[in-house]
PDB file with SEQRES, HELIX, SHEET and CRYST1 records, atoms N, CA, C and O in Angstrom:
SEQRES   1 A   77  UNK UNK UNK UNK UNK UNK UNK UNK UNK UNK UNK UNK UNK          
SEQRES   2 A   77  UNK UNK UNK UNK UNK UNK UNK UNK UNK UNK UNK UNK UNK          
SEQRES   3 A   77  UNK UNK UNK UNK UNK UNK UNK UNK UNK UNK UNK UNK UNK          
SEQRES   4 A   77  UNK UNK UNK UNK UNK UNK UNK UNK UNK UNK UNK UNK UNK          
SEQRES   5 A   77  UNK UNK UNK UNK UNK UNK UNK UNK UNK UNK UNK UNK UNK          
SEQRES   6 A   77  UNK UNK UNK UNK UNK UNK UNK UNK UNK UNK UNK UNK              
HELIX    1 AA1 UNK A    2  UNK A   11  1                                  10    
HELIX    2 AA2 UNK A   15  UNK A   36  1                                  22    
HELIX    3 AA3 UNK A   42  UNK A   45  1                                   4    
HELIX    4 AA4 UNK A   52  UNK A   72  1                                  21    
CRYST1    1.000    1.000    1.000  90.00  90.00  90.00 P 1           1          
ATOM      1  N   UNK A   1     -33.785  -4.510  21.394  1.00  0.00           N  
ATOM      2  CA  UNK A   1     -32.417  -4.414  21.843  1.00  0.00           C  
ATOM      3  C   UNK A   1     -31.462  -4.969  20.793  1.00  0.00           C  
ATOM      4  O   UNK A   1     -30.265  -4.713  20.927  1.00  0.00           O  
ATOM      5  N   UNK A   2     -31.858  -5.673  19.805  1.00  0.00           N  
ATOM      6  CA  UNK A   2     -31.022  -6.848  19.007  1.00  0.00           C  
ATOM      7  C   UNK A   2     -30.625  -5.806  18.150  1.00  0.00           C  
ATOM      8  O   UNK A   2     -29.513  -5.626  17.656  1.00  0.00           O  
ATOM      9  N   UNK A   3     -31.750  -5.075  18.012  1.00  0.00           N  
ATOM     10  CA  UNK A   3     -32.158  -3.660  16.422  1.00  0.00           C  
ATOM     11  C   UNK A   3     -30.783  -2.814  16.980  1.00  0.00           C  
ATOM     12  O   UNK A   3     -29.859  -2.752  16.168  1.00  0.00           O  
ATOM     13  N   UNK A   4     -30.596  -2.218  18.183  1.00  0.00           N  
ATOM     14  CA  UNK A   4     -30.117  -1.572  18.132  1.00  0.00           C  
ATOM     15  C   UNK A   4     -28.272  -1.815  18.328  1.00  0.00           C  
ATOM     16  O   UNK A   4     -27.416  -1.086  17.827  1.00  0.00           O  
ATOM     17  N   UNK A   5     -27.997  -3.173  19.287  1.00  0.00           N  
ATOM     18  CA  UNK A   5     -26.902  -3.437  18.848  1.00  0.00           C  
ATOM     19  C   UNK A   5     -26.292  -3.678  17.301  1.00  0.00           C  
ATOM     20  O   UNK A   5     -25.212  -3.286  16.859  1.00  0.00           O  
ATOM     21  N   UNK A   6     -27.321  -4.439  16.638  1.00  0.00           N  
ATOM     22  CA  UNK A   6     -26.655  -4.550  15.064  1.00  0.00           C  
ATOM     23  C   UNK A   6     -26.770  -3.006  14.701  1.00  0.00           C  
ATOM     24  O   UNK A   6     -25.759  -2.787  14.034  1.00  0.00           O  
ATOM     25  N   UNK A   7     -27.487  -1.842  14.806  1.00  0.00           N  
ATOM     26  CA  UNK A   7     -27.139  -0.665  14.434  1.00  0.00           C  
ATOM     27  C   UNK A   7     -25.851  -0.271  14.774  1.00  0.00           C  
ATOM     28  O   UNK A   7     -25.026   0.035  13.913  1.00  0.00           O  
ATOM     29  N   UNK A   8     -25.548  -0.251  16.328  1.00  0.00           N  
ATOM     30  CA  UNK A   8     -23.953   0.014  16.499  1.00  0.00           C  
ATOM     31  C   UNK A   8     -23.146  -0.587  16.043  1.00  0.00           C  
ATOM     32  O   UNK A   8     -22.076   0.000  15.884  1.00  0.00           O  
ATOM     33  N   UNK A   9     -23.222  -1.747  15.695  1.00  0.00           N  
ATOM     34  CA  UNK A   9     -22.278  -2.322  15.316  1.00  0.00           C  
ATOM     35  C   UNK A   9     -21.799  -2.318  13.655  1.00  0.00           C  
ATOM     36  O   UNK A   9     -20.693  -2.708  13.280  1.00  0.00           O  
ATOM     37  N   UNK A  10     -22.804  -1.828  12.813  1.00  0.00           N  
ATOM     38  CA  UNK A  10     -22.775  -1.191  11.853  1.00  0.00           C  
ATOM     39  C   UNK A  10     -22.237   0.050  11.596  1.00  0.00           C  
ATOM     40  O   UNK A  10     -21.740   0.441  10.540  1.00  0.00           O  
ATOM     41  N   UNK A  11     -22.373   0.648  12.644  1.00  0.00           N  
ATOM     42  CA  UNK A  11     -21.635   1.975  12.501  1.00  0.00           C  
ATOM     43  C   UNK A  11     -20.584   2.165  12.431  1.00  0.00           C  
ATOM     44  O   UNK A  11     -19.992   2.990  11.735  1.00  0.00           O  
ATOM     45  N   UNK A  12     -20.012   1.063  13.495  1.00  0.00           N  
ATOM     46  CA  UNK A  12     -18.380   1.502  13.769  1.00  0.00           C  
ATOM     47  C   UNK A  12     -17.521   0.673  13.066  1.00  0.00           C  
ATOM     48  O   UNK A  12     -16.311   0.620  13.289  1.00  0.00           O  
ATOM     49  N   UNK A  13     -18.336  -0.238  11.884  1.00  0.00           N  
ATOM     50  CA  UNK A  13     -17.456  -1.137  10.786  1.00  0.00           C  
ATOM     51  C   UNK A  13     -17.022  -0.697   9.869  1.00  0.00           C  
ATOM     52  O   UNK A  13     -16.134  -1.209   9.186  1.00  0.00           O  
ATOM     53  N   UNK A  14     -17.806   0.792   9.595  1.00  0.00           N  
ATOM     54  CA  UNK A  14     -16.884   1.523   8.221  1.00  0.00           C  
ATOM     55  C   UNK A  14     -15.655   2.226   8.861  1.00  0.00           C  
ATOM     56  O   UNK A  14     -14.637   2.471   8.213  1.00  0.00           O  
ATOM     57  N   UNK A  15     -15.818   2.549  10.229  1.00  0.00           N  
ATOM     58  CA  UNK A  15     -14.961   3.347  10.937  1.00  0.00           C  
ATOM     59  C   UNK A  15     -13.466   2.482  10.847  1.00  0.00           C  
ATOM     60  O   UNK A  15     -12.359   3.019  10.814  1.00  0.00           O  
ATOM     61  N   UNK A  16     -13.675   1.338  10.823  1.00  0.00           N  
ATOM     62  CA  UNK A  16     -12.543   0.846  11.533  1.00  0.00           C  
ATOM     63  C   UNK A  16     -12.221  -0.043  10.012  1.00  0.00           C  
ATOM     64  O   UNK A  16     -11.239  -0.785  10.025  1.00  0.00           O  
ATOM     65  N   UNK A  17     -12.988   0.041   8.827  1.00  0.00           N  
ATOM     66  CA  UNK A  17     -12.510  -0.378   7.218  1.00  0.00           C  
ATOM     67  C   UNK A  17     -11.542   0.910   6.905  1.00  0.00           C  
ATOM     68  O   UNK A  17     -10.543   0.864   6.187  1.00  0.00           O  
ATOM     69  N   UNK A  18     -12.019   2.025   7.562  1.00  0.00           N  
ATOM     70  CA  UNK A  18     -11.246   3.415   6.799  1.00  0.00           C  
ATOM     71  C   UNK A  18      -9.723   3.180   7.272  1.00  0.00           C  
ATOM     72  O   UNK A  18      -8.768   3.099   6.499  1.00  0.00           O  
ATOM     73  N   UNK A  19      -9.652   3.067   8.897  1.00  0.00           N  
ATOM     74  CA  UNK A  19      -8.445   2.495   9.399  1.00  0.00           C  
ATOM     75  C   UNK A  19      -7.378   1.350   8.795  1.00  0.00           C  
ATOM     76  O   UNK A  19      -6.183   1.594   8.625  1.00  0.00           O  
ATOM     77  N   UNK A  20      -7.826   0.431   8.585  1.00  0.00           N  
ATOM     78  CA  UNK A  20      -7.399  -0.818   7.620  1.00  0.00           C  
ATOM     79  C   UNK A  20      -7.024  -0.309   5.894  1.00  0.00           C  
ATOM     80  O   UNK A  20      -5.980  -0.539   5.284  1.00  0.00           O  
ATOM     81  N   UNK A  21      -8.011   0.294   5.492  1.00  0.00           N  
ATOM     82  CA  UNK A  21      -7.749   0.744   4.301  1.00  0.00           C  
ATOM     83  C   UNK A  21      -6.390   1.534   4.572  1.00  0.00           C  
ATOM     84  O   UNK A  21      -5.453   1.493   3.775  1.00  0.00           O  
ATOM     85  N   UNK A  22      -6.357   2.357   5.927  1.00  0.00           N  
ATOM     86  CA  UNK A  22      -4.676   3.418   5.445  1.00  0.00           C  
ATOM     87  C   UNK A  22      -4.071   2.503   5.623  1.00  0.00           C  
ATOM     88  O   UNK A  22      -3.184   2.482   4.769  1.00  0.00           O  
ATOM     89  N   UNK A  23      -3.996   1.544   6.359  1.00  0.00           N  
ATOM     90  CA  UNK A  23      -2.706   0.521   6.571  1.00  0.00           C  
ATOM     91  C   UNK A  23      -2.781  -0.128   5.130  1.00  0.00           C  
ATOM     92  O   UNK A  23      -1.751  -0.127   4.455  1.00  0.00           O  
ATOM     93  N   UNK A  24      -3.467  -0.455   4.829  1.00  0.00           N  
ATOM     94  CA  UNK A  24      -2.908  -1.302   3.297  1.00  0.00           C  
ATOM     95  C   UNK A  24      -2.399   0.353   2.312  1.00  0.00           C  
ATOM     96  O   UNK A  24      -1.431   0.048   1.615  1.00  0.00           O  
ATOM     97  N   UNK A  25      -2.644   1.357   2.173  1.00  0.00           N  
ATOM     98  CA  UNK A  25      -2.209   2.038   1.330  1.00  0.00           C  
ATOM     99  C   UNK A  25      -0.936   2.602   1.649  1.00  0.00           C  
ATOM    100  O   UNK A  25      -0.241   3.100   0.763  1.00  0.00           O  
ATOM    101  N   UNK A  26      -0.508   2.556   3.061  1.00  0.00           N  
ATOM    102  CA  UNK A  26       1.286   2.519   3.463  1.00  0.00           C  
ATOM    103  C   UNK A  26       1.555   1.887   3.487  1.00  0.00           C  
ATOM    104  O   UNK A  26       2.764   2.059   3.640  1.00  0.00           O  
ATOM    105  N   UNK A  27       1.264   0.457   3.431  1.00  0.00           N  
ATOM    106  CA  UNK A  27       1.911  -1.027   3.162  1.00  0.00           C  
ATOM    107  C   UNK A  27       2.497  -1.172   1.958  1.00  0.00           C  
ATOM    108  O   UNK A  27       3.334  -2.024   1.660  1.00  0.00           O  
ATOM    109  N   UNK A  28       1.980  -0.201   1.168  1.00  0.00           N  
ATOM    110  CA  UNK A  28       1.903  -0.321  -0.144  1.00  0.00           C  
ATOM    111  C   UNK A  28       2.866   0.894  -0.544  1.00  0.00           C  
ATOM    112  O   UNK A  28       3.770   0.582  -1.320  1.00  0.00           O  
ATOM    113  N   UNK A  29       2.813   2.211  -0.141  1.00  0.00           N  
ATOM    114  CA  UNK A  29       3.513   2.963  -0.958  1.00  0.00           C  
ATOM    115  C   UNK A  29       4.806   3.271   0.110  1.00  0.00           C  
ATOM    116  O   UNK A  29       5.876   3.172  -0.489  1.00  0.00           O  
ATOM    117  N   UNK A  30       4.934   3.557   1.288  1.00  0.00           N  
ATOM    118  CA  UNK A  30       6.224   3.391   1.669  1.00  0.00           C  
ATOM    119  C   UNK A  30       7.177   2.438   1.179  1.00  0.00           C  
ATOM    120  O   UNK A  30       8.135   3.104   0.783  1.00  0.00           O  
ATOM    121  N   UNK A  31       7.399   1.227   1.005  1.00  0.00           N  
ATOM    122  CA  UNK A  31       8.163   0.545   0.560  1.00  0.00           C  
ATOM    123  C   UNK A  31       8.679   0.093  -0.895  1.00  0.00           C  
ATOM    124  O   UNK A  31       9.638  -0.611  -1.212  1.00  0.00           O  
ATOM    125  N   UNK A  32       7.501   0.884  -1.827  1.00  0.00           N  
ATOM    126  CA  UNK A  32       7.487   1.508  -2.929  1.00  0.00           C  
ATOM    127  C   UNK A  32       8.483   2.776  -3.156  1.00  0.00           C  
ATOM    128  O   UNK A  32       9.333   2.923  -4.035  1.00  0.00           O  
ATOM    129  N   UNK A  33       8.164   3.533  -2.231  1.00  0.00           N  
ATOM    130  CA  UNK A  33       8.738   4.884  -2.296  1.00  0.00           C  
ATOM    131  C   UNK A  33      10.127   4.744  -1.804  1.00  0.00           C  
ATOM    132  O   UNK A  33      11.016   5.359  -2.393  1.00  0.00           O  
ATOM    133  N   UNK A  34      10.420   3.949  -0.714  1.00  0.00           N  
ATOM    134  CA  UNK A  34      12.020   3.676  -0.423  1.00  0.00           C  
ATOM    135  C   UNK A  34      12.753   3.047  -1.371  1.00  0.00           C  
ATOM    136  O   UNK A  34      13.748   3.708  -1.669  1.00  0.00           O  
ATOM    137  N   UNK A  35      12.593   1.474  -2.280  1.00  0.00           N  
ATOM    138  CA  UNK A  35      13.013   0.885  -3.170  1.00  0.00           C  
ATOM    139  C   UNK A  35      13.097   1.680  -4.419  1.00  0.00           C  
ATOM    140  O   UNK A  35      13.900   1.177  -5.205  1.00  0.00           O  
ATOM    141  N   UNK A  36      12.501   2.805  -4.874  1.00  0.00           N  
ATOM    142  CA  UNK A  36      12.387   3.590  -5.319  1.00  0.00           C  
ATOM    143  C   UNK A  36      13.768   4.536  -5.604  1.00  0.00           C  
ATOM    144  O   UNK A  36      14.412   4.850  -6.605  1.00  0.00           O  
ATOM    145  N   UNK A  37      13.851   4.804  -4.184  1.00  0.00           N  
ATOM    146  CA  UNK A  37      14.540   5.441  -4.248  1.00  0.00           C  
ATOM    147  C   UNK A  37      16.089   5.386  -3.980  1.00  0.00           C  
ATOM    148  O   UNK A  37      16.998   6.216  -3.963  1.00  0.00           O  
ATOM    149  N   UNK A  38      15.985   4.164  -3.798  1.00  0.00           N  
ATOM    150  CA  UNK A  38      17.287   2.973  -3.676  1.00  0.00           C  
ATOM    151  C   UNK A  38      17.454   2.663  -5.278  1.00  0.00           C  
ATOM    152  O   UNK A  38      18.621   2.401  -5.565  1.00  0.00           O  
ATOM    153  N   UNK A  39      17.057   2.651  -5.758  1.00  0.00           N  
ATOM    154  CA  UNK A  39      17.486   2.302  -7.061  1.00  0.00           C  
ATOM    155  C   UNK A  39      17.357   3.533  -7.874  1.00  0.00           C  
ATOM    156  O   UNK A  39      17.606   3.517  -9.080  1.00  0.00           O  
ATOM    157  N   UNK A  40      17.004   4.513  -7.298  1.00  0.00           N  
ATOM    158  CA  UNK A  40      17.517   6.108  -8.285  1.00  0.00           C  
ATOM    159  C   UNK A  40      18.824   6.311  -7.451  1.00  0.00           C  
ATOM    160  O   UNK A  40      19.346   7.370  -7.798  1.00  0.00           O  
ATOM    161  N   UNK A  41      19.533   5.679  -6.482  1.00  0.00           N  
ATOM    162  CA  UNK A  41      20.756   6.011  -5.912  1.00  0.00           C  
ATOM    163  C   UNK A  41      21.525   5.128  -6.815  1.00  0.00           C  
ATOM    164  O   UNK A  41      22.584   5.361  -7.398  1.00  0.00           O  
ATOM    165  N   UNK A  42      20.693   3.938  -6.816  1.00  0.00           N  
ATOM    166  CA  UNK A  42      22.040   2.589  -7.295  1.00  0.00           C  
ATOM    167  C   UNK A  42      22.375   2.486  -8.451  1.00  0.00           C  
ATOM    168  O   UNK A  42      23.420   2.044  -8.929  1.00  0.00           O  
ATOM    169  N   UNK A  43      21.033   3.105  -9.168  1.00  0.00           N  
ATOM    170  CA  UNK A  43      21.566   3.167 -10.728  1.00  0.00           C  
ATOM    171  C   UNK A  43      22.473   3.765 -11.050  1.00  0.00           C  
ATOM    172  O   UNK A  43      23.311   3.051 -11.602  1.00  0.00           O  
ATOM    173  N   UNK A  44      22.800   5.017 -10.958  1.00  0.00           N  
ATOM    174  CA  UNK A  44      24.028   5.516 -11.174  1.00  0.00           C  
ATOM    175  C   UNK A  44      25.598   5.284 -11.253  1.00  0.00           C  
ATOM    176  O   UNK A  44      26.382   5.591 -12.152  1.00  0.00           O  
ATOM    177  N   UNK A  45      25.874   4.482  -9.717  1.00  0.00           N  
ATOM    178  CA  UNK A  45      26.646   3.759  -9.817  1.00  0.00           C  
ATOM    179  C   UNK A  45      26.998   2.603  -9.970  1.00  0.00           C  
ATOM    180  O   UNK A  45      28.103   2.106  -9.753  1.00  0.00           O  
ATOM    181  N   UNK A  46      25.697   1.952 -10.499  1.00  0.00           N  
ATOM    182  CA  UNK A  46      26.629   0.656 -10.744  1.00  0.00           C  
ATOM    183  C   UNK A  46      26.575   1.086 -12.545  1.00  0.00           C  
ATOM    184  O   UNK A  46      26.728   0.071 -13.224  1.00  0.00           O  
ATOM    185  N   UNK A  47      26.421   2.168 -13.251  1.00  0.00           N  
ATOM    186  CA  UNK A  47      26.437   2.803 -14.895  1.00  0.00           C  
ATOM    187  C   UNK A  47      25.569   2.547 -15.569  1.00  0.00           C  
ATOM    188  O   UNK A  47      25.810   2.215 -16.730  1.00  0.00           O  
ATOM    189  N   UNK A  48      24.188   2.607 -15.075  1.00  0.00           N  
ATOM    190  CA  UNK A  48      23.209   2.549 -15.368  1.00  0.00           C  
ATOM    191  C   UNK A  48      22.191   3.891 -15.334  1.00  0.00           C  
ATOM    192  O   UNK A  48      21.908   4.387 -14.243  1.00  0.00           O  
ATOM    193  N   UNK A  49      21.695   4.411 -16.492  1.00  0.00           N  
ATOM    194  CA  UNK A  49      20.834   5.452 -16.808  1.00  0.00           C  
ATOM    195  C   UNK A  49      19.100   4.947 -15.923  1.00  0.00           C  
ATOM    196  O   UNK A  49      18.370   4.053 -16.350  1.00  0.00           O  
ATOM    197  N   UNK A  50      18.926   5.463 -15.172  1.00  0.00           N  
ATOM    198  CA  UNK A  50      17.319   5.051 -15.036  1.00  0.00           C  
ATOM    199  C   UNK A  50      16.608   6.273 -14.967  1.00  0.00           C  
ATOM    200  O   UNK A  50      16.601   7.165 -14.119  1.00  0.00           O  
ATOM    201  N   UNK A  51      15.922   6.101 -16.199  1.00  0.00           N  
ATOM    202  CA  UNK A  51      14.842   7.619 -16.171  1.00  0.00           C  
ATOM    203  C   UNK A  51      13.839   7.764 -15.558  1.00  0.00           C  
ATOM    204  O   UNK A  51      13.518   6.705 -15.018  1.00  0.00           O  
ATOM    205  N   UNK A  52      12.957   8.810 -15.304  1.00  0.00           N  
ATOM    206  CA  UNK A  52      12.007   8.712 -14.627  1.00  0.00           C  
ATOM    207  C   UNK A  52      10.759   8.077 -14.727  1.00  0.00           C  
ATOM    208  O   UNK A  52       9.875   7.804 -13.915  1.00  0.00           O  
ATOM    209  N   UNK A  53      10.914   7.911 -15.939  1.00  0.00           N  
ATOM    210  CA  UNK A  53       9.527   6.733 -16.487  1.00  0.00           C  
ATOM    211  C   UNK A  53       9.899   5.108 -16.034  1.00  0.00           C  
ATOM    212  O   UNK A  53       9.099   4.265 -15.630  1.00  0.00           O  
ATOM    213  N   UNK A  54      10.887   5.009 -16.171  1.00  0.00           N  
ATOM    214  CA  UNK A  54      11.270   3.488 -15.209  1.00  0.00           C  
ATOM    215  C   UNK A  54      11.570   3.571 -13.562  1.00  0.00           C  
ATOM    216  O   UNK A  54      11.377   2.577 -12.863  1.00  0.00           O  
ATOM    217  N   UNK A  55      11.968   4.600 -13.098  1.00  0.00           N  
ATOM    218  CA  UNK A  55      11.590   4.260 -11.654  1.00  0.00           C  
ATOM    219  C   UNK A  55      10.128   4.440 -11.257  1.00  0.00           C  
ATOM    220  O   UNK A  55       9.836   3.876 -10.203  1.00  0.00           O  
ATOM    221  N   UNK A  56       9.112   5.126 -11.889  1.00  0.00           N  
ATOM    222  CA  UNK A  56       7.795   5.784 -12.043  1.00  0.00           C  
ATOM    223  C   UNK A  56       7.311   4.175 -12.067  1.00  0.00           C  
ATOM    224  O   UNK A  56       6.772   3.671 -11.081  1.00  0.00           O  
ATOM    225  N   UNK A  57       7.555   3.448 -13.266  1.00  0.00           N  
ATOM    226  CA  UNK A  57       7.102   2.134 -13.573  1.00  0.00           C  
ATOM    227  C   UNK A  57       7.288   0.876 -12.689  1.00  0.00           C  
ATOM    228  O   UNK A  57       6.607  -0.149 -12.680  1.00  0.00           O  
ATOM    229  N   UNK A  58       8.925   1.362 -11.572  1.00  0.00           N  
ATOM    230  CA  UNK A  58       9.588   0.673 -11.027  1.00  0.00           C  
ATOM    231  C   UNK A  58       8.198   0.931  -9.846  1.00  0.00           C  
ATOM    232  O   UNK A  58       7.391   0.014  -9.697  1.00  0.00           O  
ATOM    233  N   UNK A  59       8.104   1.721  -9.377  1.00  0.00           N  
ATOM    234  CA  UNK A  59       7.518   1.753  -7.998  1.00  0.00           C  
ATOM    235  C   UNK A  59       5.925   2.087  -7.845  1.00  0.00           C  
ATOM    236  O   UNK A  59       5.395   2.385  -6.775  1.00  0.00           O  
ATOM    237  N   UNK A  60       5.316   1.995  -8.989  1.00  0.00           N  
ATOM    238  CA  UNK A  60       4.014   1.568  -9.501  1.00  0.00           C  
ATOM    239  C   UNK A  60       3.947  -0.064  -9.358  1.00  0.00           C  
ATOM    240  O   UNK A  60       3.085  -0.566  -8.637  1.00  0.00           O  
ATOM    241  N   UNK A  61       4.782  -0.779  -9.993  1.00  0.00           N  
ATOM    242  CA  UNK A  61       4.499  -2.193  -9.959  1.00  0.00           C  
ATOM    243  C   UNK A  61       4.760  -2.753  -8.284  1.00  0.00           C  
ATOM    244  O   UNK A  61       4.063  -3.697  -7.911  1.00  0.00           O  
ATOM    245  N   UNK A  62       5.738  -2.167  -7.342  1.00  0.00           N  
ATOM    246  CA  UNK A  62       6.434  -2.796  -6.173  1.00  0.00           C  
ATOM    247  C   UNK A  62       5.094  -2.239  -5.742  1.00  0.00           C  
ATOM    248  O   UNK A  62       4.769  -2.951  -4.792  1.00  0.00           O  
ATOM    249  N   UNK A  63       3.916  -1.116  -5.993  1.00  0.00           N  
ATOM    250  CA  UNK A  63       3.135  -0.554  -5.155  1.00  0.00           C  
ATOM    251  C   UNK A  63       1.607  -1.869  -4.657  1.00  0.00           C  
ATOM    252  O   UNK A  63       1.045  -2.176  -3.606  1.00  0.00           O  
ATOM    253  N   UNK A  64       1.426  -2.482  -6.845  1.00  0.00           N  
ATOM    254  CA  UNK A  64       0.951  -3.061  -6.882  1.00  0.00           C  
ATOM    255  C   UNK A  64       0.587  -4.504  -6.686  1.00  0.00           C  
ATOM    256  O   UNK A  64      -0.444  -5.167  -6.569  1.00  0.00           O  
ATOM    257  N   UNK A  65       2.099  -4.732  -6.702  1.00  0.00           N  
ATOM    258  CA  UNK A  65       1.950  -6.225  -6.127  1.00  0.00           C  
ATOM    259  C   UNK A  65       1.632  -6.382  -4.611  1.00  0.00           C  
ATOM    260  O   UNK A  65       0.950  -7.107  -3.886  1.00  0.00           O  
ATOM    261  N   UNK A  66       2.537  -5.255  -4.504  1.00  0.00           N  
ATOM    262  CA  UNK A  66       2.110  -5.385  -2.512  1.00  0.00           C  
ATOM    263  C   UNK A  66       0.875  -5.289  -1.963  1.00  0.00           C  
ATOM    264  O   UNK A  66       0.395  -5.906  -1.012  1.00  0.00           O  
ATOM    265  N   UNK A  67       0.330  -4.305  -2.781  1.00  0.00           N  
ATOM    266  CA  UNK A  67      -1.086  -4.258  -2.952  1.00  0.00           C  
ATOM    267  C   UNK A  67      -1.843  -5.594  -3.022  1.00  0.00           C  
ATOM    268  O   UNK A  67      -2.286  -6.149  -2.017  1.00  0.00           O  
ATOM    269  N   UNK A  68      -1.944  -5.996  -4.062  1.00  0.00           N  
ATOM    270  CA  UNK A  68      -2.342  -7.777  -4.437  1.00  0.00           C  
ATOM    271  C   UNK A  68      -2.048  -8.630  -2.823  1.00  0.00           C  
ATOM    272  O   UNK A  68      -2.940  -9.224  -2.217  1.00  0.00           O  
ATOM    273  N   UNK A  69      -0.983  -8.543  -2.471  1.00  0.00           N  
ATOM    274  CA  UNK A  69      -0.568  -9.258  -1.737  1.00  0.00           C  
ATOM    275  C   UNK A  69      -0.860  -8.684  -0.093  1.00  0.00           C  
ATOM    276  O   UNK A  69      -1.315  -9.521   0.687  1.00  0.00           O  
ATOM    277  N   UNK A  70      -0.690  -7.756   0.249  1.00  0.00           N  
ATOM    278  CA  UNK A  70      -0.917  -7.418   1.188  1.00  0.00           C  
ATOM    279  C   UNK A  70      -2.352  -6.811   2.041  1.00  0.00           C  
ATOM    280  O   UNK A  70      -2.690  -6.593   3.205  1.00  0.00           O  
ATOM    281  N   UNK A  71      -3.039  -6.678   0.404  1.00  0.00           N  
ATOM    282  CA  UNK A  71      -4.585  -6.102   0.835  1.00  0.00           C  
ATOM    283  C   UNK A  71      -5.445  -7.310   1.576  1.00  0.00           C  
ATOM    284  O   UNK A  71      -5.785  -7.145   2.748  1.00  0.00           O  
ATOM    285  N   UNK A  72      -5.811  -8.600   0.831  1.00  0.00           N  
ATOM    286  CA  UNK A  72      -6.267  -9.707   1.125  1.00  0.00           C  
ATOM    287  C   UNK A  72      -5.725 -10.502   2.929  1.00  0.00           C  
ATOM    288  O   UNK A  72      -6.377 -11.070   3.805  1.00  0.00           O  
ATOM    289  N   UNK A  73      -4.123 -10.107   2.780  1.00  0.00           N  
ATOM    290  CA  UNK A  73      -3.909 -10.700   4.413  1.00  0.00           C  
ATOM    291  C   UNK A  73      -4.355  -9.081   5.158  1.00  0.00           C  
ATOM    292  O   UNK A  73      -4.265  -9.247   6.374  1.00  0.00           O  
ATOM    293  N   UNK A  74      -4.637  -8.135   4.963  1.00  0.00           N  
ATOM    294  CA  UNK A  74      -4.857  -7.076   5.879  1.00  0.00           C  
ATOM    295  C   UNK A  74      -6.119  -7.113   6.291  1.00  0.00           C  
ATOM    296  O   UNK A  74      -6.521  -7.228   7.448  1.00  0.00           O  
ATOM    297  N   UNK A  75      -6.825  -6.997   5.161  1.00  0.00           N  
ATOM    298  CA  UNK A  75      -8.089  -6.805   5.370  1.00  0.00           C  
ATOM    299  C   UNK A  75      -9.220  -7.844   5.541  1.00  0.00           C  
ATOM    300  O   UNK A  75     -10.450  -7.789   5.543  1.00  0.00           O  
ATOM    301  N   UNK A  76      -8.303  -8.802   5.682  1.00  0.00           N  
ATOM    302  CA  UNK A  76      -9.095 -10.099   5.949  1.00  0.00           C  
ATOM    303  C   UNK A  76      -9.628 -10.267   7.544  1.00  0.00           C  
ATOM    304  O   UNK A  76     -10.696 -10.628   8.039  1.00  0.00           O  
ATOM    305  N   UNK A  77      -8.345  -9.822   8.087  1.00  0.00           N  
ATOM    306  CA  UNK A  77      -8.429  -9.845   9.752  1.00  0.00           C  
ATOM    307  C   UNK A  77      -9.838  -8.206  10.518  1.00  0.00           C  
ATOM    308  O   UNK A  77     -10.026  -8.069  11.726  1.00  0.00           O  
TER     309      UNK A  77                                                      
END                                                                             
């Protein structure tokens, strides 16, 4: 009986890592993708050129730190 609860219970732990995993990867790129795009609005007017390789760079790094930061408290629980 022991065999077969630790089998179920094995099963349904990748199930519910896949779940956790999407939450850290929208944790991560929604708020990337909005700041993003707040600052391809803001640059403009406050006379600032921002090309696409710096908002590209801009919202790669906001992706990654959140990442750093948000994977470890997510997936800890």
């Amino acid at each position: 009986m022991t065999i077969a609860g630790q089998t179920l219970d094995a099963a349904a732990a990748p199930a519910g890592q896949v779940f956790k995993f999407a939450g850290v990867v929208l944790a991560m790129a929604i708020p990337a993708l909005f700041w993003t795009a707040v600052l391809a609005i803001a640059a403009p007017a406050a006379g600032i050129a921002a090309t696409a390789s710096a908002l590209g760079l801009t919202g790669a790094a906001i992706a990654l730190f959140l990442g750093a930061v948000c994977a470890p408290v997510m997936l800890r629980a």
